[in-house]
MOPAC internal coordinates of N, CA, C and O (Angstrom, degrees):
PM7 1SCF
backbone

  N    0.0000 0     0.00 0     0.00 0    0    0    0
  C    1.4404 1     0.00 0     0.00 0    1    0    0
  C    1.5269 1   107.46 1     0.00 0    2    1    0
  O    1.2310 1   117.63 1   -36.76 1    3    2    1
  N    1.5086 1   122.12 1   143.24 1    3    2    1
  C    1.1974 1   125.53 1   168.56 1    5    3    2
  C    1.4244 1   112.44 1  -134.52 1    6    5    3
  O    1.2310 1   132.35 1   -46.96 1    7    6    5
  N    1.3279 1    93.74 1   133.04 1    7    6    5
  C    1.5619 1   110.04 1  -178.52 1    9    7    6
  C    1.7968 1   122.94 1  -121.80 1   10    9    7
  O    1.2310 1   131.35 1   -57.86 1   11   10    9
  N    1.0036 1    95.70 1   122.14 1   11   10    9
  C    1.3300 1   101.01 1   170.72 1   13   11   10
  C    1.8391 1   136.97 1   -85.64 1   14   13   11
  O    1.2310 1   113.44 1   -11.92 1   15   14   13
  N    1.2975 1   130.01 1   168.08 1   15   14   13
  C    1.3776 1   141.66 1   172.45 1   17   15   14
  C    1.8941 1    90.88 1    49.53 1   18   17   15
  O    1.2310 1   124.49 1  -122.61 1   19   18   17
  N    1.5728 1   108.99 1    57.39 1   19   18   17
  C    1.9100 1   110.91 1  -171.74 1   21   19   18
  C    1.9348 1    93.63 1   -81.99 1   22   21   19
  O    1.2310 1   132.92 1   -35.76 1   23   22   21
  N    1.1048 1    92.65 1   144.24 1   23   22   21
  C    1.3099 1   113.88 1   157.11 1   25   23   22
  C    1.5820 1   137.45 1  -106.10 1   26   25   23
  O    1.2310 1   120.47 1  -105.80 1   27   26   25
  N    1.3414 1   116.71 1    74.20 1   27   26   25
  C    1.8202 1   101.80 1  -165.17 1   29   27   26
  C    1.6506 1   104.64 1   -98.99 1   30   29   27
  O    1.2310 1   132.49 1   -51.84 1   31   30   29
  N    1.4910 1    93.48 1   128.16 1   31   30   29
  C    1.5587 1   105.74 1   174.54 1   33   31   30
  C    1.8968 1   103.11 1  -107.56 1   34   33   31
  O    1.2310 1   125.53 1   -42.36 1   35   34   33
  N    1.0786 1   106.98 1   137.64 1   35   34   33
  C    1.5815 1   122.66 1  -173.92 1   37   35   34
  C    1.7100 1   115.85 1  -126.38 1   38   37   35
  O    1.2310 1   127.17 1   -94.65 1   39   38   37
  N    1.4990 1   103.81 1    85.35 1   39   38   37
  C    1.5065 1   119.74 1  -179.40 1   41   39   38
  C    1.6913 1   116.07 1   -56.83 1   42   41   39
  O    1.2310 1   106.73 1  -120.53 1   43   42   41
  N    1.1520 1   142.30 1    59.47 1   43   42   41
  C    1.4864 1   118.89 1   178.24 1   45   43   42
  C    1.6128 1   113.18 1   -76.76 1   46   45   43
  O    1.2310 1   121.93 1   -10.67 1   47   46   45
  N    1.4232 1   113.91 1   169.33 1   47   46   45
  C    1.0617 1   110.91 1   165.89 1   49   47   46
  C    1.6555 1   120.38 1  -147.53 1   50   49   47
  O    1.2310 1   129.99 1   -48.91 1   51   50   49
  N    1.1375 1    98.34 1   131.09 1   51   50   49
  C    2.1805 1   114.18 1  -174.16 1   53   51   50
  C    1.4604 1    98.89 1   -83.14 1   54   53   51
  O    1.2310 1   129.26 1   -50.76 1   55   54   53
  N    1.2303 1    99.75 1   129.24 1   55   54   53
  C    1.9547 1    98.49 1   163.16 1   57   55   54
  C    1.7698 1    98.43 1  -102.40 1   58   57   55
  O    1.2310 1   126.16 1   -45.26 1   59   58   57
  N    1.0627 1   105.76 1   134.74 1   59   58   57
  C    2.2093 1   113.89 1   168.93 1   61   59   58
  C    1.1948 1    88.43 1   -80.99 1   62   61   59
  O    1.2310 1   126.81 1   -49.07 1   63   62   61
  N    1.7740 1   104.50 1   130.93 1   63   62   61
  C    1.2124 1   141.58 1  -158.02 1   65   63   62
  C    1.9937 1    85.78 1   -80.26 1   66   65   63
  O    1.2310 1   116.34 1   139.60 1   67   66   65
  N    1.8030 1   124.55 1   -40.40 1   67   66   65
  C    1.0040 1   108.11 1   179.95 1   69   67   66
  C    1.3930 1   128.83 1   -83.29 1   70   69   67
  O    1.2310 1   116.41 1   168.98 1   71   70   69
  N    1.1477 1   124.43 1   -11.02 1   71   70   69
  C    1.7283 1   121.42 1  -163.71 1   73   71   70
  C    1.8080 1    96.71 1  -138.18 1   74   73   71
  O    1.2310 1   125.70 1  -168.76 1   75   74   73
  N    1.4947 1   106.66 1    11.24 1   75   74   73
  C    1.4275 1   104.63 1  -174.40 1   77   75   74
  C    1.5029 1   126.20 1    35.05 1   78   77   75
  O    1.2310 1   128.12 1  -133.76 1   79   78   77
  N    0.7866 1   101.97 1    46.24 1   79   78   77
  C    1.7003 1   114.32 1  -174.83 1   81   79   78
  C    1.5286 1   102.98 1   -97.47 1   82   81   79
  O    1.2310 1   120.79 1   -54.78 1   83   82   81
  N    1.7359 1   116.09 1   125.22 1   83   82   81
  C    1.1912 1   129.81 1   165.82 1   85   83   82
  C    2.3180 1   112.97 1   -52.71 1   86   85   83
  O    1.2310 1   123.22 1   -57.74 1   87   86   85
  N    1.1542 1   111.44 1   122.26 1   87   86   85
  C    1.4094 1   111.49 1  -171.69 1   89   87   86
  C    1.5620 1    88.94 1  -110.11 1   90   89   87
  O    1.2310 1   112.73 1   -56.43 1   91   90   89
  N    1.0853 1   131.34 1   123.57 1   91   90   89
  C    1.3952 1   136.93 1   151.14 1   93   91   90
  C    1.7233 1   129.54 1   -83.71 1   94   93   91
  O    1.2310 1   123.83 1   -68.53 1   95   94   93
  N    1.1885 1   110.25 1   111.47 1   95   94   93
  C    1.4632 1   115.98 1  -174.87 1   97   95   94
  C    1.5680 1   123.52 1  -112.68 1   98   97   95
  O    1.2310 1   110.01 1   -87.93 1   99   98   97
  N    1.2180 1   136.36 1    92.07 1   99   98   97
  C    1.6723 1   150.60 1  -177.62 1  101   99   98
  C    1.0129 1   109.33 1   -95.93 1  102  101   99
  O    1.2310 1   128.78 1   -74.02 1  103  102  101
  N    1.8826 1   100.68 1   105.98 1  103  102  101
  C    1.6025 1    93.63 1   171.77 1  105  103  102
  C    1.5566 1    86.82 1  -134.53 1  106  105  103
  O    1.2310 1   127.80 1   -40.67 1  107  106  105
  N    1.7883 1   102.59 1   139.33 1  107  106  105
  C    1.6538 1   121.48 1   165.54 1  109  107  106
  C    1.3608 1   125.17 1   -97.84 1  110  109  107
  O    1.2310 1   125.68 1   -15.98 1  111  110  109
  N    1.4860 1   106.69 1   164.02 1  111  110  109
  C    1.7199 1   102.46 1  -176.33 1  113  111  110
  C    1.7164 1    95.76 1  -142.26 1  114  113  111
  O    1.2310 1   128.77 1   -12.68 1  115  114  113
  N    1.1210 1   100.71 1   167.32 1  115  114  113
  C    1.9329 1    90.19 1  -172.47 1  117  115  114
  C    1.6579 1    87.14 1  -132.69 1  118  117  115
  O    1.2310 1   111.74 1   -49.06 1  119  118  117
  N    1.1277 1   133.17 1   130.94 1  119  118  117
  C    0.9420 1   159.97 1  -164.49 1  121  119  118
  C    1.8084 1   129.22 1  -111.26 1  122  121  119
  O    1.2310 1   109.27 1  -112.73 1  123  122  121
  N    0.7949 1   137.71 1    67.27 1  123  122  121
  C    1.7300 1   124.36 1  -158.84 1  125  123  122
  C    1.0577 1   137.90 1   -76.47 1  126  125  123
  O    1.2310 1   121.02 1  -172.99 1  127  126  125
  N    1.3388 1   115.65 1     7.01 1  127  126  125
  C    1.5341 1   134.26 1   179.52 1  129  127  126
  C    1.6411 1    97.30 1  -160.18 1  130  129  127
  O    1.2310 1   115.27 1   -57.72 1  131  130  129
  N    1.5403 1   126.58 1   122.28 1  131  130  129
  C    1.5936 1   130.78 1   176.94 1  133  131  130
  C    1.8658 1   110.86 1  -119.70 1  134  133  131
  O    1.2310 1   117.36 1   -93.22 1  135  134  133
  N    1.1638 1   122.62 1    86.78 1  135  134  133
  C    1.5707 1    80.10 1   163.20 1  137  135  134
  C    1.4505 1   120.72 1  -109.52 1  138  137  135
  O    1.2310 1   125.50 1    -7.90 1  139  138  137
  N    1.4181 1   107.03 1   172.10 1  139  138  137
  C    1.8228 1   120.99 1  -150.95 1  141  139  138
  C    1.2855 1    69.11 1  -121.07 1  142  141  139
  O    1.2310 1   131.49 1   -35.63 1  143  142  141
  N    1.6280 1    95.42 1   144.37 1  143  142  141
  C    1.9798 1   116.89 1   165.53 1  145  143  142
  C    1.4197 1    92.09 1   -91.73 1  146  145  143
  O    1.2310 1   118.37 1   -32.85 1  147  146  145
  N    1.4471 1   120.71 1   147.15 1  147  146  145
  C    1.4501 1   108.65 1   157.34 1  149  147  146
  C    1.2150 1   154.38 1    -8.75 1  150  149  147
  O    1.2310 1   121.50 1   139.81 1  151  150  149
  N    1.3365 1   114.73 1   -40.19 1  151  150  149
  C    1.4691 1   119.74 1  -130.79 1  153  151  150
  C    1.8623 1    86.92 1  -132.61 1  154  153  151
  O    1.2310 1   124.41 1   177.65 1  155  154  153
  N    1.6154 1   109.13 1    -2.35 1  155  154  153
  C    1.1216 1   107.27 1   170.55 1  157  155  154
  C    1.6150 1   125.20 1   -81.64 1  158  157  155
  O    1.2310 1   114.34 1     4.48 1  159  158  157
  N    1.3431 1   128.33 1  -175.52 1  159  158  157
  C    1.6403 1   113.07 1  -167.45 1  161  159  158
  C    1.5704 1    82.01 1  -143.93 1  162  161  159
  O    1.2310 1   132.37 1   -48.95 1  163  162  161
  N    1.6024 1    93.71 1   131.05 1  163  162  161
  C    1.1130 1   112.49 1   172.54 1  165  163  162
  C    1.5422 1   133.74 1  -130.44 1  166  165  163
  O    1.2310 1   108.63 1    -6.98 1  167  166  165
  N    1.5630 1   138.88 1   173.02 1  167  166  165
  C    1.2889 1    97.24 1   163.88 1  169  167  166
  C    1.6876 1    74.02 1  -138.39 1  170  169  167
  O    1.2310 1   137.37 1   -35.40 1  171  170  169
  N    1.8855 1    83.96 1   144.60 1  171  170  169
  C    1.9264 1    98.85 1   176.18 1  173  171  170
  C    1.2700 1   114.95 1  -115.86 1  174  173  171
  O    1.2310 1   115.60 1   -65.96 1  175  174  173
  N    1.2018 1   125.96 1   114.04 1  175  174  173
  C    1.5887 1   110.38 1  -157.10 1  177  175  174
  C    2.0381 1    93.38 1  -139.05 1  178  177  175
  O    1.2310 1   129.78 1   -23.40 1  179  178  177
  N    1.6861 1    98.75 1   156.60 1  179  178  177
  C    1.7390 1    84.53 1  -163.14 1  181  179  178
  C    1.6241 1    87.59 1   -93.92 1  182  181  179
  O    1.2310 1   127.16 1     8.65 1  183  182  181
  N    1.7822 1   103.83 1  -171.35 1  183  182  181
  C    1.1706 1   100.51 1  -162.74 1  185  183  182
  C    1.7453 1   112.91 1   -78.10 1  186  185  183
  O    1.2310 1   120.18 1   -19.35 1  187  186  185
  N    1.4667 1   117.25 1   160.65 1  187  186  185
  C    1.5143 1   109.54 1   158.39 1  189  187  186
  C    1.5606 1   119.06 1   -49.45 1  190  189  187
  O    1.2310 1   132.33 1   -45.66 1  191  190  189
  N    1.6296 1    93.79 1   134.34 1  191  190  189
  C    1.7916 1    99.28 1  -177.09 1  193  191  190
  C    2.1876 1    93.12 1   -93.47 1  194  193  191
  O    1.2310 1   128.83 1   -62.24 1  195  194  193
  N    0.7215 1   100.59 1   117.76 1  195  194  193
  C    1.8693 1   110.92 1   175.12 1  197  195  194
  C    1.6962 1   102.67 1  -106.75 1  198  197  195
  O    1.2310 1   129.22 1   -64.16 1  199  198  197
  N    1.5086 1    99.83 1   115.84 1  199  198  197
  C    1.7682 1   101.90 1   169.66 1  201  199  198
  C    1.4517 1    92.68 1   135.70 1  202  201  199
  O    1.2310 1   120.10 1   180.00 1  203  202  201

């Protein structure tokens, strides 16, 4: 499959070793041509409609 104008956002998350607190980190990359081998898992979803 090939997809174009891709958007991948990549959520990790750090816990601080002192106050154990969950840190959330989102970083995106925009991509303009993707292709997926088969056997990979994806999810393709269209954009949010707002209004």
């Amino acid at each position: 499959m090939i997809l174009g104008d891709v958007e991948e956002t990549v959520t990790t998350v750090e816990i601080d070793e002192e106050t154990y607190e969950e840190i959330y980190k989102s970083t995106k990359r925009n991509i303009p041509m993707l292709f997926v081998r088969g056997d990979g898992v994806v999810l393709v979803a269209p954009p949010l409609r707002v209004g």
